[in-house]
C-alpha positions in Angstrom: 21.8 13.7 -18.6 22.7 10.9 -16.2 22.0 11.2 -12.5 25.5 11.3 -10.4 26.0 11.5 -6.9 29.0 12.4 -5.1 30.4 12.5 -1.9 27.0 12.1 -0.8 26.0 12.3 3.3 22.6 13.2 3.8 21.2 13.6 7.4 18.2 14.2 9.4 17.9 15.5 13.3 21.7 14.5 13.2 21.1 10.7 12.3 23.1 9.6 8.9 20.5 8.2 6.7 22.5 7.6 3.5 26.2 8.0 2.9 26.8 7.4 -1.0 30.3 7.7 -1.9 29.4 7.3 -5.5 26.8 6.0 -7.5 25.4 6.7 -11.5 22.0 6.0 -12.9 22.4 6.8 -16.9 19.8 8.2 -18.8 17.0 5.5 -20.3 17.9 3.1 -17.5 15.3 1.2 -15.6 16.3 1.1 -12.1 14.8 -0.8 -9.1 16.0 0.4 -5.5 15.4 -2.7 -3.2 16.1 -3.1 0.7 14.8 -3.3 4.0 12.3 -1.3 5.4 13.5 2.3 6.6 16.7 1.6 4.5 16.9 4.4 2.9 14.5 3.7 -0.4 12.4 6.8 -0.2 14.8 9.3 1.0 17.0 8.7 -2.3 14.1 8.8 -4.4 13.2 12.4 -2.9 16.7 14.0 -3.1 16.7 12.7 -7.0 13.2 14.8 -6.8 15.4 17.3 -5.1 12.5 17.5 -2.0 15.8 16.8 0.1 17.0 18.5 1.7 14.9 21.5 0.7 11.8 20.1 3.0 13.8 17.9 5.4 17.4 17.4 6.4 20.5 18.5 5.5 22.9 17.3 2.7 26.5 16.8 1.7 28.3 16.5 -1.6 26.7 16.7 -5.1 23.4 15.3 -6.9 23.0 16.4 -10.3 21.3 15.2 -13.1 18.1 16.0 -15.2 15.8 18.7 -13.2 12.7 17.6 -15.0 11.5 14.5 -12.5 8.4 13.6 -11.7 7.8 11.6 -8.9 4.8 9.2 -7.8 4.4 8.9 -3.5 4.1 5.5 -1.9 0.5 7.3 -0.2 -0.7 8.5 -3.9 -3.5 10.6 -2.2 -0.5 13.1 -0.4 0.1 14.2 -3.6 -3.0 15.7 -5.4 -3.9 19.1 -4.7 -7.2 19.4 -6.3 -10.2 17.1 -6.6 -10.8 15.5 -9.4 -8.0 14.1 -12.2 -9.0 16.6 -14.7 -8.5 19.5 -12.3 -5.4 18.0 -10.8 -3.6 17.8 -14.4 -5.3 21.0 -15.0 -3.2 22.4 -12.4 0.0 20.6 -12.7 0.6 21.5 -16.3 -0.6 25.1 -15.6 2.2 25.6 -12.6 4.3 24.0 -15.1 3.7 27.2 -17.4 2.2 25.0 -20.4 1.0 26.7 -22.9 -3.0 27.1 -22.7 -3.4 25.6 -26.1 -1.8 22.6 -25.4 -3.2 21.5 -22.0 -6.3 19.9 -23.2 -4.2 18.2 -26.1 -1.5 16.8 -22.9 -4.2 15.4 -20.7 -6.3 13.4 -23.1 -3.0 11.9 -24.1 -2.0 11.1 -20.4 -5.7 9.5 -19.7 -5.7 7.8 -22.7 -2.4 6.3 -22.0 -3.1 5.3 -18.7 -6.6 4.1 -20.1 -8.4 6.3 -17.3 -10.8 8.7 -19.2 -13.7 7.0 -17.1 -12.1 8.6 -14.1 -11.7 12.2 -15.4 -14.4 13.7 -13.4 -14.5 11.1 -10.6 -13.9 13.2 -7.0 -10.2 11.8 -6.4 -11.0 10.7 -2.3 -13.6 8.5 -3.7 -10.8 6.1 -6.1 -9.3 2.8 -4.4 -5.8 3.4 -3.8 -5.2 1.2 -7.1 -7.2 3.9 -9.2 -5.3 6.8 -7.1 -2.1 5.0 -8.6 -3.2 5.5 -12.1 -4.0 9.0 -11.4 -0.7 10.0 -9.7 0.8 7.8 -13.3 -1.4 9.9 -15.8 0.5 13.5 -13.8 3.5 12.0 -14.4 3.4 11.1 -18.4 1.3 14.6 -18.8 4.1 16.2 -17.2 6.9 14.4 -20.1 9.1 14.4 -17.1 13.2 13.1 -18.4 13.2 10.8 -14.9 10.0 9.2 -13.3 10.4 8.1 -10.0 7.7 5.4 -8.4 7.8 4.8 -4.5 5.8 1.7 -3.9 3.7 1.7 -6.7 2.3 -1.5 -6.6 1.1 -1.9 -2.9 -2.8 -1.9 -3.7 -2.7 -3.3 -7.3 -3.4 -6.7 -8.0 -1.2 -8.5 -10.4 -3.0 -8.2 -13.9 -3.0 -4.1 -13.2 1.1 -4.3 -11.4 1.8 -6.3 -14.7 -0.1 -3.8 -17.0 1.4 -1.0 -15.4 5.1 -2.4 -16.1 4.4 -2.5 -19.6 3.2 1.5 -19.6 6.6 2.0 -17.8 8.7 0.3 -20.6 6.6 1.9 -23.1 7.9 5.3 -21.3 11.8 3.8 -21.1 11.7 3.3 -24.9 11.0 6.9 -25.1 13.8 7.4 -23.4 12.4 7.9 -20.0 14.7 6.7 -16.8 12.3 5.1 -14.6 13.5 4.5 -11.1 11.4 2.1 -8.8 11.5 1.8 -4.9 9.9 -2.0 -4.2 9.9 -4.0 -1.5 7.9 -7.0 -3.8 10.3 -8.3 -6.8 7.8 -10.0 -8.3 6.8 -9.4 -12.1 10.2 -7.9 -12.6 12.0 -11.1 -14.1 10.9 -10.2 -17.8 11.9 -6.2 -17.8 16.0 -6.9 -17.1 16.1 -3.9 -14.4 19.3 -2.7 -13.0 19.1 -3.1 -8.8 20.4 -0.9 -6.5 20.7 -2.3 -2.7 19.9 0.4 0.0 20.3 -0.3 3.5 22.4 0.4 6.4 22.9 4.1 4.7 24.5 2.9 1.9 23.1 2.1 -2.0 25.4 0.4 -4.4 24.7 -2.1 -7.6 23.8 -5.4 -7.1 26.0 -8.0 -9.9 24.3 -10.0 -12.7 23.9 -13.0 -11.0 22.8 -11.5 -7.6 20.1 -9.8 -9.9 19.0 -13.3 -11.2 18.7 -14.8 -7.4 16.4 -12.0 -6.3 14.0 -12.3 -9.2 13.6 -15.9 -9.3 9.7 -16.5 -9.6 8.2 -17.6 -6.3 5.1 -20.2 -6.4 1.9 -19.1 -4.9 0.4 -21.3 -3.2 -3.7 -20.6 -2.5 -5.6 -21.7 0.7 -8.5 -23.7 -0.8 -10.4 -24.1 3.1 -14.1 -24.2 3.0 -15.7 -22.8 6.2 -19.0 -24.4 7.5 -21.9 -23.1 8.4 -21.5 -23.4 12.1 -21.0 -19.9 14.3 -20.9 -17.1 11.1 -20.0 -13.5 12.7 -20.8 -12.0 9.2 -24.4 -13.0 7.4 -25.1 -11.5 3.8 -28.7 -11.8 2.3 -29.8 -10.7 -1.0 -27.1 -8.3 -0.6 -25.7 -5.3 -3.3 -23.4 -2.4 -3.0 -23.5 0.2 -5.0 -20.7 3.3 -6.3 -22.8 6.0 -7.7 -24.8 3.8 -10.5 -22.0 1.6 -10.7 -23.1 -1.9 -8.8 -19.8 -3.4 -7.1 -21.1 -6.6 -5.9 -23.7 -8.6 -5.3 -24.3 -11.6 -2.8 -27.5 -13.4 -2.9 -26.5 -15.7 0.4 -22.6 -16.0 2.1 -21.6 -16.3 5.7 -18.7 -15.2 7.2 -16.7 -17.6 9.6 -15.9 -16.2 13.7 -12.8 -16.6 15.4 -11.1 -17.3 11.7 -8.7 -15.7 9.5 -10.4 -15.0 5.9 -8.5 -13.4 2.6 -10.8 -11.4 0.4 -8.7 -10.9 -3.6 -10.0 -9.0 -6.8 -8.9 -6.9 -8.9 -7.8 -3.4 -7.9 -11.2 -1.0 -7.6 -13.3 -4.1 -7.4 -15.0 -3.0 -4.0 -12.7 -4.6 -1.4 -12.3 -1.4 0.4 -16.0 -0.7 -0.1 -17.3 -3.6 1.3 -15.2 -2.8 5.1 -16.6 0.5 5.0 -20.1 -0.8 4.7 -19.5 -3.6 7.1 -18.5 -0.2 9.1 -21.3 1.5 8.5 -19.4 4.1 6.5 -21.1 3.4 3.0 -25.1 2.7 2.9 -26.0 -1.0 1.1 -28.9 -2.3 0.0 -30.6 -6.3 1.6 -29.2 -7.6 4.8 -25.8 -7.6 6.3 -25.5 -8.9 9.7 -23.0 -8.5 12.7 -23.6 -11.1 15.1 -27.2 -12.1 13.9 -27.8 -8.3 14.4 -28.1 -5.5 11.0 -25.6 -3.9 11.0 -27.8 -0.7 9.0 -29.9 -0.7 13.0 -26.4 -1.1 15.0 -24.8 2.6 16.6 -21.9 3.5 15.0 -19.6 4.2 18.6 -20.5 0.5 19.7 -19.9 -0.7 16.3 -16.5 0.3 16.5 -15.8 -1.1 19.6 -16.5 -4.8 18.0 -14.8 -3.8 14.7 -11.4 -2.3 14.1 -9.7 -1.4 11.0 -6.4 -1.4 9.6 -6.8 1.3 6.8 -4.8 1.0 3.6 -2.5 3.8 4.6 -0.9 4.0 7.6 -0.6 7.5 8.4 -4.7 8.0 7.9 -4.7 5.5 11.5 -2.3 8.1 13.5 -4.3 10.4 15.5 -1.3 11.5 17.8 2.1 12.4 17.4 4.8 10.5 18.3 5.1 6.8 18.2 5.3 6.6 22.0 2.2 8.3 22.3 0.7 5.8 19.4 1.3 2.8 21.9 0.3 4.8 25.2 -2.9 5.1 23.8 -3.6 1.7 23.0 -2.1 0.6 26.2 -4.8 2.6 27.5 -8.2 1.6 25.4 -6.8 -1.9 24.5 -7.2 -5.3 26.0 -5.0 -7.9 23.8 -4.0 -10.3 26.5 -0.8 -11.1 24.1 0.6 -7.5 25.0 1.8 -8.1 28.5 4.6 -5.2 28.8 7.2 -8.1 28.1 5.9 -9.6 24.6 5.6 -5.6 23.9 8.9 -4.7 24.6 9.9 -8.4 22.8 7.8 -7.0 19.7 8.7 -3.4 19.3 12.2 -4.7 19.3 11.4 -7.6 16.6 10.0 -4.9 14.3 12.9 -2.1 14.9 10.7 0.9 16.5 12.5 0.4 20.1 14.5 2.7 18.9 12.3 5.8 17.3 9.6 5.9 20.6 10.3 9.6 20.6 10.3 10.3 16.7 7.2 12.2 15.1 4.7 9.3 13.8 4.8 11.4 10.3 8.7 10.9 9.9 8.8 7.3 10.0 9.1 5.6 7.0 6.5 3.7 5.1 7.4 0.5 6.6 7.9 1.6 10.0 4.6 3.8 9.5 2.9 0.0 8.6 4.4 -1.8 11.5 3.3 0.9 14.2 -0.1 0.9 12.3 -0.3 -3.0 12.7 0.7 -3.3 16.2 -1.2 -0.7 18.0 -4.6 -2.3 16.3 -3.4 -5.4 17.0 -3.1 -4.0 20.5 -6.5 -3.1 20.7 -8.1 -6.5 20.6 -11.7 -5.5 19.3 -13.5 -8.8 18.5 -13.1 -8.3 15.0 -10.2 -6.6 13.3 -10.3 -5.8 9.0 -6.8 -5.5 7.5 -6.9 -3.7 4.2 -3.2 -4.0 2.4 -1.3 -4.6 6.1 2.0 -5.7 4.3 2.0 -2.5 2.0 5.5 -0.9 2.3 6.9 -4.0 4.1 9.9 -5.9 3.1 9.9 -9.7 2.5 11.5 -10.0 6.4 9.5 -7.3 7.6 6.3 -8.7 6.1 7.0 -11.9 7.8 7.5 -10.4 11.5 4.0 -9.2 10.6 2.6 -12.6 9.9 4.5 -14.1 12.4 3.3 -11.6 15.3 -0.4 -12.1 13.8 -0.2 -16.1 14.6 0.9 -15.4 18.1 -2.0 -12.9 18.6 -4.6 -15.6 16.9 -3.0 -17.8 19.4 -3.7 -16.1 22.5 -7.2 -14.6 21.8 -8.3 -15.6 18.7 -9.9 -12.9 16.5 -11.4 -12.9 13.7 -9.7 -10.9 10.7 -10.9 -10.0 7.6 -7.5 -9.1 5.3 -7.5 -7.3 2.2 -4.1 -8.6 0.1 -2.5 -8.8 -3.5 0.8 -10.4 -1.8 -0.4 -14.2 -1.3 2.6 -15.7 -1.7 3.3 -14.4 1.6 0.1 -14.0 3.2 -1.6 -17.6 2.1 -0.3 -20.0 4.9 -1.9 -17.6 7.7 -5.2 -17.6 6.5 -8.2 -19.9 6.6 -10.6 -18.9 4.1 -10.7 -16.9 1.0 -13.0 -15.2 -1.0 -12.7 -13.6 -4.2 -14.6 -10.8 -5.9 -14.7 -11.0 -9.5 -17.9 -10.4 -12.2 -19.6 -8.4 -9.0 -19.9 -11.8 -7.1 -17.8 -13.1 -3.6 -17.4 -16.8 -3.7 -15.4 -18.6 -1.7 -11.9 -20.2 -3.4 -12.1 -24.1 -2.7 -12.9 -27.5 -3.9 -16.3 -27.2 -4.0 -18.3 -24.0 -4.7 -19.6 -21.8 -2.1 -22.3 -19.8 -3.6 -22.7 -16.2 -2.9 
């Protein structure tokens, strides 16, 4: 059964977020919804789930259309309820009233799909957001839901497991699934002939055949291939490894890390990006040397640690410890010393990036992207000596991702720092770094003409 909306006007604290006169998604159709950030992407995703307005807002006119949706968050870890993936498809399928007998038959299926039966017992806090990802995928195909809706999905993927992923999805469409994708990144989608829906402005509506064709022309990537020197290093690895359970994640027999400079670090998705900030944060034990400032960093305290090193963690509302945006940036007007952020360039930024507006709205209710750019700015704000960036452009649209970047270059300009930056988007991302190193085969090298060993 197709999905139709009519006479649609959906609300929240009296704002108009989307106003769809009409709009049809037939069944078996694979649907991207694209626009800017805070458009309006999510909140049509949810009322398909038919979480709106039954959890938030109130609504006008008619959505109907299949009941049986499952639905995959932009934050995948918001949406498991137990701990590991076997208990969480456990649990799904039971609420779903599945027959006893066939639960164990339903989950292999879904973890063999997803090719995941190495994470079946794995505590689910413990996965890289990629891994989470394939977890919240494996619910969704156990739960043989008619529509599957994806918010995001690809933020912490790299491209071989964003391109693999694709394929499962098609796999699902010629079973007659309707998949229906919220993106930001177009990417990858050249080869799968999607229908695209613009939303933006509270309004959604088809895009034409060749507007289609413009937005998914292939866009070049173009690498930074810098070499740092040996001069000044803020980071020093010595015979070091780090370690997962009895899984080894990396190893570096001798690298340095470059101050006052901008560095990329790529691999695949569950490589051990994440894992190597939370060891340079003392937040995951390693084995050899690591050094902050000629110091190790296993002998530093963990309160003046932070007070060199700040993070950006991959999602945004984990950074929010208060609760309304205002009181987000009054705190790190407080504790923070970025001599960019005179109250003029603040004001200048928070209108740049659109949250001018929402000061007084609940940190919680902002969208994705908004979420991201509030993240962003108030550690930007801070000004710690060093600040680690893992996925900063997640949930951000092309122009959105670019006020980032832009607003990062200012910063550097002022007070340089340096920044470590986890990202899978480097066509966007590539012409503000310096350096870049890539895990790959457990090893960090740096990406260059001439071969950095690590």
């Amino acid at each position: 059964m197709a999905i139709q909306i009519n006479d649609l006007n959906f609300q929240y604290q009296d704002q108009t977020i989307l106003k769809i006169p009409e709009l049809t998604i037939p069944d078996g159709q694979f649907t991207l919804l694209f626009g800017p950030s805070g458009g309006g992407k999510s909140t049509l995703l949810k009322l398909i789930a038919h979480l709106y307005p039954k959890y938030r807002g109130h609504l006008e006119g008619q959505i109907t259309g299949n009941d049986q949706v499952a639905m995959m968050f932009q934050d995948p870890s918001l949406q498991f309820a137990l701990d590991t993936p076997q208990h969480e498809l456990e649990f799904t399928l039971e609420n779903l009233q599945i027959a006893p007998t066939e639960i164990p038959t339903r989950i292999q299926q879904a973890l063999s799909f997803c090719q995941i039966e190495n994470l079946r017992d794995r505590q689910i806090m413990t996965l890289s957001g990629g891994e989470q990802q394939l977890v919240a995928l494996a619910v969704a195909v156990a739960m043989d839901a008619a529509i599957i809706l994806l918010d995001e999905p690809f933020a912490s993927l790299d491209h071989h497991h964003r391109h693999w992923i694709l394929e499962k999805l098609m796999q699902l469409r010629q079973q007659g699934k309707t998949i229906i994708i919220a993106d930001h990144d177009l990417n990858d989608y050249q080869d799968y002939q999607p229908q695209i829906i613009q939303v933006g402005h509270g309004q959604a509506y088809y895009l034409s055949s060749d507007q289609i064709q413009a937005l998914l022309k292939v866009q070049a990537i173009e690498s930074p291939v810098a070499l740092p020197d040996s001069t000044a290093p803020i980071l020093e690895f010595k015979n070091f490894a780090l370690q997962q359970g009895h899984q080894t994640l990396m190893e570096v027999s001798s690298l340095a890390v470059p101050t006052n400079k901008i560095t990329l670090f790529t691999g695949e998705s569950g490589s051990g990006k994440t894992s190597l900030f939370k060891a340079i944060t003392k937040r995951l034990p390693y084995q050899g040397s690591l050094k902050f400032n000629h110091k190790e960093i296993a002998k530093l305290k963990t309160l003046g640690l932070n007070q060199q090193i700040g993070v950006i963690f991959q999602q945004a509302s984990d950074q929010f410890i208060n609760i309304t945006v205002q009181e987000e940036l009054d705190l790190s007007r407080q504790h923070g010393h970025h001599p960019y952020f005179t109250a003029e360039n603040l004001q200048a930024t928070l209108t740049d990036l659109g949250l001018d507006r929402l000061m007084e709205r609940v940190v919680y209710s902002l969208s994705g992207g908004q979420q991201k750019k509030l993240q962003v700015l108030v550690m930007l704000m801070m000004g710690q000596p060093v600040l680690m960036l893992d996925e900063p452009l997640t949930g951000l649209d092309r122009h959105s991702a670019q006020q980032i970047i832009n607003l990062i270059s200012k910063c550097q300009t002022v007070y340089p720092q340096t920044m470590l930056i986890i990202s899978h988007q480097l066509a966007l991302i590539d012409k503000l770094v310096d350096h870049h190193l890539h895990l790959a085969n457990h090893r960090l090298t740096y990406q260059g003409v001439v071969a950095y060993e690590s």
